[in-house]
BALO-342428 format. One record per residue (C-alpha): residue in one letter; x negated, y, z. Coordinates in Angstrom, 1 decimal. Each point is the difference from the previous one (the first is absolute). Layout:
<recs>
REC   code        X        Y        Z
REC      A        X        Y        Z
...
</recs>
This chain:
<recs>
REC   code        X        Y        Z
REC      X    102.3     69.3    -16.6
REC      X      2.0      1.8     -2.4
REC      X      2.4     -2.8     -0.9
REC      X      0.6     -0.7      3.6
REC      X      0.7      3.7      0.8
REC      X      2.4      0.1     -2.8
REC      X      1.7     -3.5      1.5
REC      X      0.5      1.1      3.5
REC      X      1.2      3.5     -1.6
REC      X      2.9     -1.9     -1.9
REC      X      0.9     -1.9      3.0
REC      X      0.4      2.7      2.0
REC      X      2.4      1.3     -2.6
REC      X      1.7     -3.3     -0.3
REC      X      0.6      0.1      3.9
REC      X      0.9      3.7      0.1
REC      X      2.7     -0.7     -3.1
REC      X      1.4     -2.7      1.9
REC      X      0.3      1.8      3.4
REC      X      1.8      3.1     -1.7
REC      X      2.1     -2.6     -1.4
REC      X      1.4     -1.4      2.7
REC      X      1.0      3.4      1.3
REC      X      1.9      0.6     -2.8
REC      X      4.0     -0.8     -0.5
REC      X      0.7     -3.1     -2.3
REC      X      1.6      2.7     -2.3
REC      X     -3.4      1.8     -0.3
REC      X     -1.5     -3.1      0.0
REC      X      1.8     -1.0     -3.3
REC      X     -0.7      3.7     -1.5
REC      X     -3.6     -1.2      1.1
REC      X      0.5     -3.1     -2.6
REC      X      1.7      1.8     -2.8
REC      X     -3.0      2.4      0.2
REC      X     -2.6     -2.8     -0.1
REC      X      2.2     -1.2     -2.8
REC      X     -0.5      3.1     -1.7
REC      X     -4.1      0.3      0.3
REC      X     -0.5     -3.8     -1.0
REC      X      2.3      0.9     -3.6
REC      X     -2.1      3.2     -0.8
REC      X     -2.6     -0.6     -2.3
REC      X     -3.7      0.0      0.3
REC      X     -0.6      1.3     -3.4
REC      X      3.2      3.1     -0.2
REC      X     -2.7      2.8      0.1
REC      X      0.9      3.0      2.8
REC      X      1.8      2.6     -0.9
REC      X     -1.8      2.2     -2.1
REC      X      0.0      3.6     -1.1
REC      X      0.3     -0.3     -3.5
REC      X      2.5      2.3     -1.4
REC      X      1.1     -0.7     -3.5
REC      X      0.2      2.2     -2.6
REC      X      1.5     -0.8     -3.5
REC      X      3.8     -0.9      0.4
REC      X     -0.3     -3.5     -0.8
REC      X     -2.8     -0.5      2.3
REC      X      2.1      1.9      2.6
REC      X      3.0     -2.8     -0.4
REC      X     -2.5     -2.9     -0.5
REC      X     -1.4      0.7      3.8
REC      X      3.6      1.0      1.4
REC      X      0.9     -3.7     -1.2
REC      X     -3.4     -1.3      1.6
REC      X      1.2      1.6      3.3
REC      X      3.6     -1.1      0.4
REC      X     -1.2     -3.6     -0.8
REC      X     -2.8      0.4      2.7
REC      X      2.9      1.7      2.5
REC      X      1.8     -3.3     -0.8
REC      X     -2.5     -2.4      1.2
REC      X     -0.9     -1.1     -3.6
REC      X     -3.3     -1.6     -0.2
REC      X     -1.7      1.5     -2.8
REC      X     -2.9     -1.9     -2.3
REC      X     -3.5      0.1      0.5
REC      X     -1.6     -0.2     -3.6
REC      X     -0.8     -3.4     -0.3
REC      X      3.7     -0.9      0.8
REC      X      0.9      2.4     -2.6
REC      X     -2.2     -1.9     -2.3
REC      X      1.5     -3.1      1.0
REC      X      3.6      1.3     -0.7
REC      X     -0.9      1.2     -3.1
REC      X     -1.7     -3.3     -1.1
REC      X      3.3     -1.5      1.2
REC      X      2.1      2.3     -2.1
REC      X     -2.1     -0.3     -3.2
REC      X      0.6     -3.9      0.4
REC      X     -3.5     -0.9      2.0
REC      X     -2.4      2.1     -2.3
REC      X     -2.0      2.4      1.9
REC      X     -2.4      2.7     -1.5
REC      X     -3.4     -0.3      1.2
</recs>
């Protein structure tokens, strides 16, 4: 019952998105796109903005780094990818 409720739910959306759609400009339409764009290149694993608040001045310009590459769309490492870069760097040896 669930699974269907949740079906019927998303095709109501899907119908509604493509009803709005049509009532839109083609150059709202392509804003539209871009945005999509936009949503499908964030990633799943960039934790939400946080309210960490460094203290120590290195920590301070370590996380002001961290947050212009984030404000650039740079997709930053989850920790086994930075494991795997590592390994690569160290020429294949990884530290268990």
């Amino acid at each position: 019952m669930e699974k269907s409720f949740n079906s019927q739910v998303f095709r109501g959306n899907q119908v509604k998105l493509l009803e709005d759609w049509r009532e839109l400009t083609p150059q709202k339409q392509q804003k539209v796109l871009e945005f999509v764009e936009v949503l499908k290149s964030e990633s799943e694993t960039t934790p939400p903005e946080s309210d960490f608040v460094p203290q120590i001045p290195l920590a301070k310009k370590l996380w002001s780094i961290r947050q212009r590459a984030i404000a650039a769309g740079l997709q930053l490492l989850n920790e086994d990818e930075i494991g795997l870069e590592l390994a690569a760097r160290r020429g294949g040896f990884r530290e268990s």
